[in-house]
TORPA-4810 file (N, C-alpha, C, O; in nm, 3 decimals):
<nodes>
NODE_1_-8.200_4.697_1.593_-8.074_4.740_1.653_-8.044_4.646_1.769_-8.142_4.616_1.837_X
NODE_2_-7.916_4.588_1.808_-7.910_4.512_1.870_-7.907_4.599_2.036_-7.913_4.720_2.057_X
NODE_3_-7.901_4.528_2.100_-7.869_4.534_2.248_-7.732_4.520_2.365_-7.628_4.458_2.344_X
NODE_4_-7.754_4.567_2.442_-7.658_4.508_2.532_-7.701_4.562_2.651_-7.771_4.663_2.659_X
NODE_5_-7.655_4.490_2.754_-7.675_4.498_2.894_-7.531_4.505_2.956_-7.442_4.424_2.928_X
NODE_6_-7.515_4.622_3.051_-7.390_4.667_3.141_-7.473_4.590_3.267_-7.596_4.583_3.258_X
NODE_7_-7.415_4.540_3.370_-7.421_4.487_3.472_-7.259_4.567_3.536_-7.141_4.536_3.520_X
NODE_8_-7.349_4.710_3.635_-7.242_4.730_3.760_-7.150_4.690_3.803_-7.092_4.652_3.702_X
NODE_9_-7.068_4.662_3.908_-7.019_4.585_4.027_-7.143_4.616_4.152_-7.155_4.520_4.228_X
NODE_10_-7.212_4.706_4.175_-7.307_4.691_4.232_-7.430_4.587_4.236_-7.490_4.556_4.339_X
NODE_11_-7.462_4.532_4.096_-7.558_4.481_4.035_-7.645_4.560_3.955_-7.703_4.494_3.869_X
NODE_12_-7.671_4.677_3.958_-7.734_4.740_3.904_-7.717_4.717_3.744_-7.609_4.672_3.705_X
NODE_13_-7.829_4.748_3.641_-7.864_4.680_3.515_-7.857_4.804_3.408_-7.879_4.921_3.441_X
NODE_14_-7.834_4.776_3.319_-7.899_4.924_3.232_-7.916_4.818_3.047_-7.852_4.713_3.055_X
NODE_15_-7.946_4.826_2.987_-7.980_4.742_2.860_-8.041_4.904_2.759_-8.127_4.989_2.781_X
NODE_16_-7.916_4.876_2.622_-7.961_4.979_2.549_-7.954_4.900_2.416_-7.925_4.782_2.396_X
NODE_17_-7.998_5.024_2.308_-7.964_4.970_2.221_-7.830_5.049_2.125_-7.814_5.168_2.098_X
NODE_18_-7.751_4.933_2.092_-7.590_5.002_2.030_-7.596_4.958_1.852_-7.614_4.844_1.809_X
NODE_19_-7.581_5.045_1.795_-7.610_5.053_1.633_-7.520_4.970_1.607_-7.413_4.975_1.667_X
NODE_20_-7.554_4.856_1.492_-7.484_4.822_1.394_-7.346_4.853_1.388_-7.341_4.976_1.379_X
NODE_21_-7.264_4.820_1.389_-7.087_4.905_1.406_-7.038_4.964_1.480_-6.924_4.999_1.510_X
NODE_22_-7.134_4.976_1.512_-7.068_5.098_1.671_-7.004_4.978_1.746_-7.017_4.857_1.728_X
NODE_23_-6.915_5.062_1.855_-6.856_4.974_1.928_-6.924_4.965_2.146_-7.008_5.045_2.187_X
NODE_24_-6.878_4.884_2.214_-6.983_4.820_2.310_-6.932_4.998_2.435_-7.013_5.061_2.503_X
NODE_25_-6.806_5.021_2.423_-6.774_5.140_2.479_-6.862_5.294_2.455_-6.883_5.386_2.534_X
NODE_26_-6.906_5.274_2.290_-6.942_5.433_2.313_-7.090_5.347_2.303_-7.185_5.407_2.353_X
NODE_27_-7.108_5.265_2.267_-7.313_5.232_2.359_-7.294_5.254_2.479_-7.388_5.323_2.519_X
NODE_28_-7.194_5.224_2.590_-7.285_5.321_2.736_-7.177_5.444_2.769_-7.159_5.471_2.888_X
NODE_29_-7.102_5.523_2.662_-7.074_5.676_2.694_-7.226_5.739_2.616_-7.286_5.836_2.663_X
NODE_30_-7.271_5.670_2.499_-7.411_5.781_2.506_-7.499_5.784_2.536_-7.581_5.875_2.521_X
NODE_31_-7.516_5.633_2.615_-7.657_5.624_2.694_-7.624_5.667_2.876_-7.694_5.645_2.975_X
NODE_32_-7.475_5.742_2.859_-7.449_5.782_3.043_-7.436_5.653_3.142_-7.454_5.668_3.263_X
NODE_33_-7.408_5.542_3.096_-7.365_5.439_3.183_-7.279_5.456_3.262_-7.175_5.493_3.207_X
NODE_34_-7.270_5.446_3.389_-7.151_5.480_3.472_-7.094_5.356_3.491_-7.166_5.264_3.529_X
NODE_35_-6.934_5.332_3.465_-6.826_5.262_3.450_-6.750_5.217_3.358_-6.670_5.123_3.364_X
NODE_36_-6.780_5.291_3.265_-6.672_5.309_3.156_-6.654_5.432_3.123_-6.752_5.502_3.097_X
NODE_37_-6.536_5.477_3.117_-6.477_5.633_3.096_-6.434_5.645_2.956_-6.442_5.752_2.896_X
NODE_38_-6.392_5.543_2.907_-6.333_5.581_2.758_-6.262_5.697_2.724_-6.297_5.779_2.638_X
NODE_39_-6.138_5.702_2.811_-6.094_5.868_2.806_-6.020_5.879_2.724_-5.988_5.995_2.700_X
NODE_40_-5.965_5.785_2.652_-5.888_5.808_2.444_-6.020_5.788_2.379_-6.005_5.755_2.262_X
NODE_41_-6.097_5.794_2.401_-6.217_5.800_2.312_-6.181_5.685_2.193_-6.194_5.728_2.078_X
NODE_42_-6.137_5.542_2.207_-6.112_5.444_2.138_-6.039_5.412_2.037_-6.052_5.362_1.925_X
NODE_43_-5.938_5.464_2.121_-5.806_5.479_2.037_-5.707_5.388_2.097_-5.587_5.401_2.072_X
NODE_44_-5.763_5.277_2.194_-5.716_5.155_2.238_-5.508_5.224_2.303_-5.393_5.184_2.285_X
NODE_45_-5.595_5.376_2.399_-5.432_5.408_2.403_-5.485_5.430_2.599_-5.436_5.505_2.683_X
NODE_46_-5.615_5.316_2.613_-5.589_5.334_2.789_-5.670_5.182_2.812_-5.697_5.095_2.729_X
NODE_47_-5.692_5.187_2.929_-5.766_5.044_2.973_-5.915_5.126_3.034_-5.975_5.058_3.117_X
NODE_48_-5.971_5.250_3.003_-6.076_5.290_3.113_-6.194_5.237_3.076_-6.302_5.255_3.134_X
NODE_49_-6.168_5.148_2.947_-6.329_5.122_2.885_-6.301_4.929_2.924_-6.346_4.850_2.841_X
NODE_50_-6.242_4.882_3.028_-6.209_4.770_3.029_-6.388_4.694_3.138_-6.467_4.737_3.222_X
NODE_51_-6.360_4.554_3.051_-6.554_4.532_3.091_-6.485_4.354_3.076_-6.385_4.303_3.027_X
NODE_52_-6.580_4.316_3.135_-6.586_4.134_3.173_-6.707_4.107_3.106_-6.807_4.178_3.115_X
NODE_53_-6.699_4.014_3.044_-6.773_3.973_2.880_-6.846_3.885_2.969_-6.776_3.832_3.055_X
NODE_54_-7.016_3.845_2.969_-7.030_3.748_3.083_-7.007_3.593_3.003_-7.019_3.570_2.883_X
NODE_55_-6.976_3.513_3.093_-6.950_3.401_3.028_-7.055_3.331_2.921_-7.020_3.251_2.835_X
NODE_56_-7.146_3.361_2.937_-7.254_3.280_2.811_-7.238_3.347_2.658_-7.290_3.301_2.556_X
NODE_57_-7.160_3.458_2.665_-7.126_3.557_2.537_-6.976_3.522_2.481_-6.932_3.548_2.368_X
NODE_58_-6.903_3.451_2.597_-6.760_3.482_2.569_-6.703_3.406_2.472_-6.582_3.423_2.464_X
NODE_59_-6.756_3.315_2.383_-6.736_3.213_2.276_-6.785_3.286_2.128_-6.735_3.254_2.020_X
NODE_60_-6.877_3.376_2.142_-6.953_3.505_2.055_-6.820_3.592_2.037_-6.758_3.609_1.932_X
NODE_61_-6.795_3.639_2.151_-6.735_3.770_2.144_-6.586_3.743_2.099_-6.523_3.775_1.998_X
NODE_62_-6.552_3.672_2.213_-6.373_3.568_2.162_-6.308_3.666_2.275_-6.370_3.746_2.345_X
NODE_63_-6.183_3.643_2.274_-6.090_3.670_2.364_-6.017_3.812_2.300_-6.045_3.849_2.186_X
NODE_64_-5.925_3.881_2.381_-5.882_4.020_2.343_-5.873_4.014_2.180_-5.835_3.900_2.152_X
NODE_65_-5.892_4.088_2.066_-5.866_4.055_1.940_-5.726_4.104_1.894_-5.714_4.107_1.771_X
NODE_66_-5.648_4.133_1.946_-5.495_4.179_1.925_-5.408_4.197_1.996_-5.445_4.222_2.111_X
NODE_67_-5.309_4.196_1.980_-5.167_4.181_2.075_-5.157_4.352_2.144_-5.092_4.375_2.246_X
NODE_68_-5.230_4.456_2.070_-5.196_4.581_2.129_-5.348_4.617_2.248_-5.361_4.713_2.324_X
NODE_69_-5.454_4.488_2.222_-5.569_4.499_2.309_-5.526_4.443_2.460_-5.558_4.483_2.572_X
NODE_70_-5.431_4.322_2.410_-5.370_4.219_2.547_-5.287_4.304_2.637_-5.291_4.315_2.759_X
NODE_71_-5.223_4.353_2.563_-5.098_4.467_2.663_-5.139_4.587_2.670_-5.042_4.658_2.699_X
NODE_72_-5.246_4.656_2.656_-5.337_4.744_2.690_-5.427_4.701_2.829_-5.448_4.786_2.915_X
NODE_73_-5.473_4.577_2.841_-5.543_4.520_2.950_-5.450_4.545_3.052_-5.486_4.605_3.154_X
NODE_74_-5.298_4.494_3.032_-5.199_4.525_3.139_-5.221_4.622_3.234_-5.199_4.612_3.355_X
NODE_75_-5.272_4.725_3.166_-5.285_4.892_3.255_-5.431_4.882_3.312_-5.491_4.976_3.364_X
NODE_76_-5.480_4.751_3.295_-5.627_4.803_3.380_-5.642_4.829_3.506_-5.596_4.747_3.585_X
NODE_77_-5.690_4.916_3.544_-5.755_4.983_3.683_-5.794_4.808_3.817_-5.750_4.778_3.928_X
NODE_78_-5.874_4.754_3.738_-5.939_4.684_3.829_-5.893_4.514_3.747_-5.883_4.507_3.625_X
NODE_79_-5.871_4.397_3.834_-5.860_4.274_3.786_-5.891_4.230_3.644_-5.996_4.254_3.585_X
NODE_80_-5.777_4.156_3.590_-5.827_4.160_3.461_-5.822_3.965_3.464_-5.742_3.890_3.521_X
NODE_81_-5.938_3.936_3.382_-6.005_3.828_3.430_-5.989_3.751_3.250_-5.970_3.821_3.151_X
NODE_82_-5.999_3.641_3.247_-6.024_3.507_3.100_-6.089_3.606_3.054_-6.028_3.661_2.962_X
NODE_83_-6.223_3.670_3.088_-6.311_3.712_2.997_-6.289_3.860_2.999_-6.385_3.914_2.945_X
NODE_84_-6.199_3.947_3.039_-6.130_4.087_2.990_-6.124_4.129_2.863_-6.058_4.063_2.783_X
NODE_85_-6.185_4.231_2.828_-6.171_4.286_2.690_-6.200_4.450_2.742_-6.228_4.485_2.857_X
NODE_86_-6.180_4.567_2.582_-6.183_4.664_2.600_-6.287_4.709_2.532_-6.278_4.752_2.417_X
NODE_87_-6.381_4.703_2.589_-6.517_4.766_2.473_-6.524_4.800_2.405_-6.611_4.767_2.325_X
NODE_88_-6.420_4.915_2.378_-6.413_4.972_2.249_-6.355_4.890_2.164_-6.293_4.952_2.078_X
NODE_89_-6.349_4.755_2.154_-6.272_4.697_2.039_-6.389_4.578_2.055_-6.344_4.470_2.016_X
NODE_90_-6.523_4.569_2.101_-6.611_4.470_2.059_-6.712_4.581_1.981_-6.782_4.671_2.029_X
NODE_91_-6.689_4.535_1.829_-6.832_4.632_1.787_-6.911_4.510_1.715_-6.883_4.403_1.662_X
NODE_92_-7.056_4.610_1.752_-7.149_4.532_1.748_-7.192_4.468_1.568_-7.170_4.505_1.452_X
NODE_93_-7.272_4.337_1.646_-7.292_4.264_1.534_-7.426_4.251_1.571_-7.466_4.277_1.684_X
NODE_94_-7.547_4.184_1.414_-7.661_4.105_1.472_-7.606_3.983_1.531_-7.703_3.943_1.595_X
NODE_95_-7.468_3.861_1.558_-7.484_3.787_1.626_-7.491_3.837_1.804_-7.546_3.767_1.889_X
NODE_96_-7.429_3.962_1.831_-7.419_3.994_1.955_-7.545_4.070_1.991_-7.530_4.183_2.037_X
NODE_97_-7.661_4.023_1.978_-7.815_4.109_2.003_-7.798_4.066_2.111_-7.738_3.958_2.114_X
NODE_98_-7.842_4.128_2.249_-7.833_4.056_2.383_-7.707_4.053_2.448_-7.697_3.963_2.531_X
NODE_99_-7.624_4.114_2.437_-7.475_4.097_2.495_-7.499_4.118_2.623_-7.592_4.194_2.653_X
NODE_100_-7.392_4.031_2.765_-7.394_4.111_2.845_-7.255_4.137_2.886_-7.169_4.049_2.886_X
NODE_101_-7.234_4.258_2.919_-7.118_4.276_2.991_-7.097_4.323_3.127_-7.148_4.429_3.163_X
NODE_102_-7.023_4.249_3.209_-6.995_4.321_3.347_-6.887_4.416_3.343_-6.786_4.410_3.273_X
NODE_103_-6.920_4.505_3.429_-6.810_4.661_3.480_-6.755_4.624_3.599_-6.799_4.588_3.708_X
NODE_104_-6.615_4.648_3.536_-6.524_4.640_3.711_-6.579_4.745_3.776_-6.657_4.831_3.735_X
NODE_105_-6.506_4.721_3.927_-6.547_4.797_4.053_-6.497_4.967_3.994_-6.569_5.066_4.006_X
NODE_106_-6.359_4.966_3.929_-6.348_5.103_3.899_-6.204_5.067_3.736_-6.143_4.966_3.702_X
NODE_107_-6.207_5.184_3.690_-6.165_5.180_3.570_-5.978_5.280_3.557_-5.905_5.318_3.466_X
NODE_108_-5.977_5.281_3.703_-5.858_5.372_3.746_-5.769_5.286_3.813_-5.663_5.329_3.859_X
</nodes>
């Protein structure tokens, strides 16, 4: 099962493992990660699951994957950065074993 690592805005670390298909949003709503809310539950109808791809992944992962992911970022809570995406729209692969992603300061 692959992996991924949330990196805080604090620094603080957490590394789980996210099944095959699943997507990078509900790997830390069920492992209780704090900073992603996912409050459409990934229905790409808020920005609360919005995360900064770290740069050594961001050529893996690619840039927003759709025009309704890009203007969804619009509404994010906290700076939306080159490497902005919505977690719930990166699901996991074996190339993404090891992902990391950073959490904005807040998701409101």
């Amino acid at each position: 099962m692959p992996s991924v690592t949330y990196i805080a805005a604090s620094g603080a670390t957490h590394t789980v493992d996210v099944p095959l298909g699943e997507n990078v949003m509900r790997g830390a709503l069920y492992n209780d990660i704090d900073g992603i809310i996912g409050e459409c539950g990934g229905g790409l109808a808020c920005a609360t699951c919005h995360c900064y791809v770290d740069a050594a992944w961001t050529d893996k992962v690619g840039g927003p994957s759709s025009q309704d992911e890009r203007d969804m970022l619009e509404s994010a809570g906290a700076e939306v950065r080159p490497t902005s995406r919505l977690s719930c729209q990166i699901d996991m692969t074996p190339a993404l074993d090891g992902l990391v992603v950073h959490l904005p300061e807040t998701q409101f």
